[in-house]
N, C-alpha and C positions, 0 to 999 in steps of 0.2 A: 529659494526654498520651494520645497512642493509639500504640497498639501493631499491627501490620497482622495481627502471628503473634511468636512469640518463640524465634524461630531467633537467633543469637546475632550477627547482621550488621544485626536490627533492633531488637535487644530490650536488646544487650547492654550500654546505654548507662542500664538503669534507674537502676542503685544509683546514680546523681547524682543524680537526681530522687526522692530518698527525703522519705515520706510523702505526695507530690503523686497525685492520682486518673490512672492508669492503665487506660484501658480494651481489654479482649479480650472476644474470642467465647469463652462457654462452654465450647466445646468443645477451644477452646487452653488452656483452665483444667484442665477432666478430665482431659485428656493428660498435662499435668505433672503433676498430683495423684496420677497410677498408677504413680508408680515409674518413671517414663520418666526418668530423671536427664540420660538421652544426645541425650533431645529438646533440652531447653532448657539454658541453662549456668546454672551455678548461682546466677551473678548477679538472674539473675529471681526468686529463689525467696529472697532474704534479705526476715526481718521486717516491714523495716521501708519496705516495698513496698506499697501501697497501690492495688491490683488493684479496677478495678470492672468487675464482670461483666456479658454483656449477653448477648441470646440474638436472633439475626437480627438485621435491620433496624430501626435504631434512628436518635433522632435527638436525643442526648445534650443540644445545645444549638441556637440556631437558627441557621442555617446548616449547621451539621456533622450528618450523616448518614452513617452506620456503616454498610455492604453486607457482609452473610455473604455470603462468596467464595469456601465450601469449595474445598481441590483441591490447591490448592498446600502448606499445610497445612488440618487437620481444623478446626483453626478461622479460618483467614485473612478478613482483612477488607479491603476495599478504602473508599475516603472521597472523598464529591461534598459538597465545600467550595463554599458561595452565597457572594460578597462583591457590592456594592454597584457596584464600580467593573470587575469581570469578569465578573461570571453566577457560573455554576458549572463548575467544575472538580472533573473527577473523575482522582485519584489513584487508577490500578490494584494499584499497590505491586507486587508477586512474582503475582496474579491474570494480569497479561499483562506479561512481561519486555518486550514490544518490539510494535511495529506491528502486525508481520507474526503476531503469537499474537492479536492482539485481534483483529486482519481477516480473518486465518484462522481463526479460533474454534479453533488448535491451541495448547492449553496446552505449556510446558516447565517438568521438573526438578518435579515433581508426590510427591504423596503417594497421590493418586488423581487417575488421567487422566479419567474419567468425570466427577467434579464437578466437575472443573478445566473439562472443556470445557463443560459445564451453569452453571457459575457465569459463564464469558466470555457464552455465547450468551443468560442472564437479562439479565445490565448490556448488550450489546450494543440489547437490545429498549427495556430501559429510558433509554436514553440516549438512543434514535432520539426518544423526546417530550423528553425535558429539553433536546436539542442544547444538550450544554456549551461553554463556550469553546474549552477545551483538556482535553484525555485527556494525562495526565502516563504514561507507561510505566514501569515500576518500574527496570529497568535498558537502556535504546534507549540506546546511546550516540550513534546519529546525534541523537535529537531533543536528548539532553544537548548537544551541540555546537553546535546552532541556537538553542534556547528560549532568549528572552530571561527572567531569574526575577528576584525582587527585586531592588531597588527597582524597576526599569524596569517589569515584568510582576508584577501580583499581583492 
């Protein structure tokens, strides 16, 4: 499983997925590890959670490729998913809520506006070579309305 940040609207779903490999950026790890109780719910943080840590750009398996997104939160990750049948698709997650933050390089609802809009304008550069198929926005509800998603699109 991957986790983008573990605010509790994407994280808060772990404890079903107890002992299965979980991966965060480091720096979402630190955070909760400091006493931040009020960052993450407490759901993240039982036993028997099974957190693997990564630091930057990684690429856990083939296909899946993990983007340190800082901004949104201190460790937010965005994910350029390769399948056979679409290219690649990269999932911004909370990195760019809508269109108009990834075309506009203006981040929203941030932790730090400065990395937020440094983390848009890196994946922007990097995507102009990969031209994925589709950029998922984390929360567009126009594109939610149109995209066609599984089975049809995948």
């Amino acid at each position: 499983m991957i986790n983008s940040h573990l605010h509790m609207d994407h994280a808060g779903g772990n404890p079903y997925f107890p002992n299965t490999p979980i991966y965060i950026q480091q720096k979402e790890w630190d955070l909760v590890n400091q006493g931040n109780a009020s960052y993450a719910p407490p759901e993240c943080m039982l036993p028997n959670l099974n957190y693997k840590i990564v630091e930057g750009d990684v690429e856990p398996f083939p296909g899946i490729k993990l983007l340190s997104t800082p901004g949104h939160s201190p460790g937010h990750q965005s994910v350029l998913v390769t399948t056979e049948k679409t290219g690649s698709i990269l999932l911004t997650v909370d990195m760019a809520y809508t269109r108009n933050n990834y075309e506009d390089g203006v981040p929203f609802f941030t932790f730090d506006s400065t990395q937020a809009a440094q983390s848009i304008e890196r994946v922007k550069q990097e995507m102009e070579e990969i031209q994925p198929s589709i950029i998922f926005f984390g929360h567009d509800i126009e594109q939610g309305k149109a995209q066609e998603v599984y089975p049809q699109f995948y």
